[in-house]
Phi, psi and omega in degrees: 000126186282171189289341174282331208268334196314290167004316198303318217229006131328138150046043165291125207297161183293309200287130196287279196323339195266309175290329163316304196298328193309286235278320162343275158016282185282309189309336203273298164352298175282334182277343190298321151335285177302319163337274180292358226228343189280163189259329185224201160289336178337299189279010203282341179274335176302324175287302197326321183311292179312333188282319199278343188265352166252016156280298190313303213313305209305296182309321168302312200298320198258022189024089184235121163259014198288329188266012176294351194266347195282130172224146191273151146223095185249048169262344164247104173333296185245050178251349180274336197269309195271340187258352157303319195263329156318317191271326210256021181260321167305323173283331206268298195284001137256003130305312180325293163335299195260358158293307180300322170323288221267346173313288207292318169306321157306344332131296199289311199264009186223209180199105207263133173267137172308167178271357183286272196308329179291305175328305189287358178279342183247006167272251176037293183285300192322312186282002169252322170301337174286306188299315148354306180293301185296336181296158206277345192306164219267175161322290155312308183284342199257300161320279197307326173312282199297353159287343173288287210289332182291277207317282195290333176302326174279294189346291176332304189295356182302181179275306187245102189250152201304164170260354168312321189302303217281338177264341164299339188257320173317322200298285207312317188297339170293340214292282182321342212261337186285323188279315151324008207279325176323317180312307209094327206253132183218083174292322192288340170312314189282352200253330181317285197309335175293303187288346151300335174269338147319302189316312205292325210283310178290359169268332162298338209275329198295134178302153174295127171260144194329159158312116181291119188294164184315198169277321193253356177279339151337112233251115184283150174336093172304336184266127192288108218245129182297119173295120162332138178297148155077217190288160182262343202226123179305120165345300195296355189223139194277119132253000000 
């Protein structure tokens, strides 16, 4: 395996659907190459092959089952030729799947706000920033604060905004409310707790989105592909 091909499996998402989606990718890539990069056809089942037997590996490997029914044969050209344009219209309808998946998963973690509701939500931030200012906190905690408070305050203005930001500031705001506790006075909790009940509201307000499916529920090839007489794999190609 060359040191470029390494590259694939490098720094791989944590996350089944992403990494699936990387190493396709690469794989797809790399036969688009071989292709184009070629003086004839010769070679064409030998890459092709090569593309479709280290896709099955990947999806076997992250348990995506849609491909299971797939068996590699190139001792006939053109039964590797219909079942090579078959695997790769299947591979194709799970990118799909799970870009629409992870869309709709993405949907579940953010929220779209009204322009009502963004305005009280940037009062807010203002009325944290204020209390922030006033407080005994040391420089440094007053900066991280208000670089946070930056950060979401653009967050607000999207067409959909993330909930990450608003647990960046709960996170920031113990850091601080722990370098104050000698005071007693923590003002900004209550301007928190105001602006999260805007959120919970507009998230209440949005319809539910369906239950997201399992891993292995990715709706496998209906047509069913007979596994080959004899060796299952041509001699002539190393896997």
């Amino acid at each position: 395996m060359g040191e470029d091909q390494m590259d694939y499996y490098d720094d791989l998402p944590e996350d089944t659907f992403d990494a699936f989606l990387h190493l396709e990718a690469e794989f797809r890539k790399e036969l688009q190459e071989k292709i184009e990069h070629s003086d004839s056809n010769g070679n064409y089942t030998y890459d092709a092959a090569d593309y479709m037997n280290k896709t099955l590996a990947a999806a076997n490997f992250l348990e995506i089952g849609a491909l299971t029914a797939y068996e590699i044969d190139t001792r006939n050209s053109s039964h590797f030729d219909a079942t090579f344009t078959s695997f790769k219209r299947d591979v194709d309808k799970i990118i799909v799947q799970i870009r629409i998946m992870k869309s709709r998963r993405k949907g579940g973690m953010s929220v779209g706000l009204s322009s009502e509701q963004k305005t009280k939500i940037h009062a807010l931030i203002g009325k944290i920033r204020d209390a922030i200012e006033s407080s005994a906190a040391t420089v440094p905690k007053k900066e991280k604060l208000f670089s946070i408070l930056t950060r979401l305050a653009e967050e607000v203005d999207k067409h959909r905004t993330g909930f990450e930001r608003f647990g960046d500031l709960a996170r920031g705001l113990s850091g601080i409310s722990r370098e104050v506790a000698e005071e007693g006075a923590e003002p900004w909790w209550k301007w928190f707790k105001a602006l999260m009940g805007v959120v919970d509201e507009a998230k209440e307000s949005e319809p539910q989105l369906p239950k997201l499916p399992e891993t292995k529920r990715i709706e496998p090839p209906r047509k069913q592909l007979p596994k080959p007489k004899g060796a299952e794999f041509d001699d002539e190609i190393p896997f």
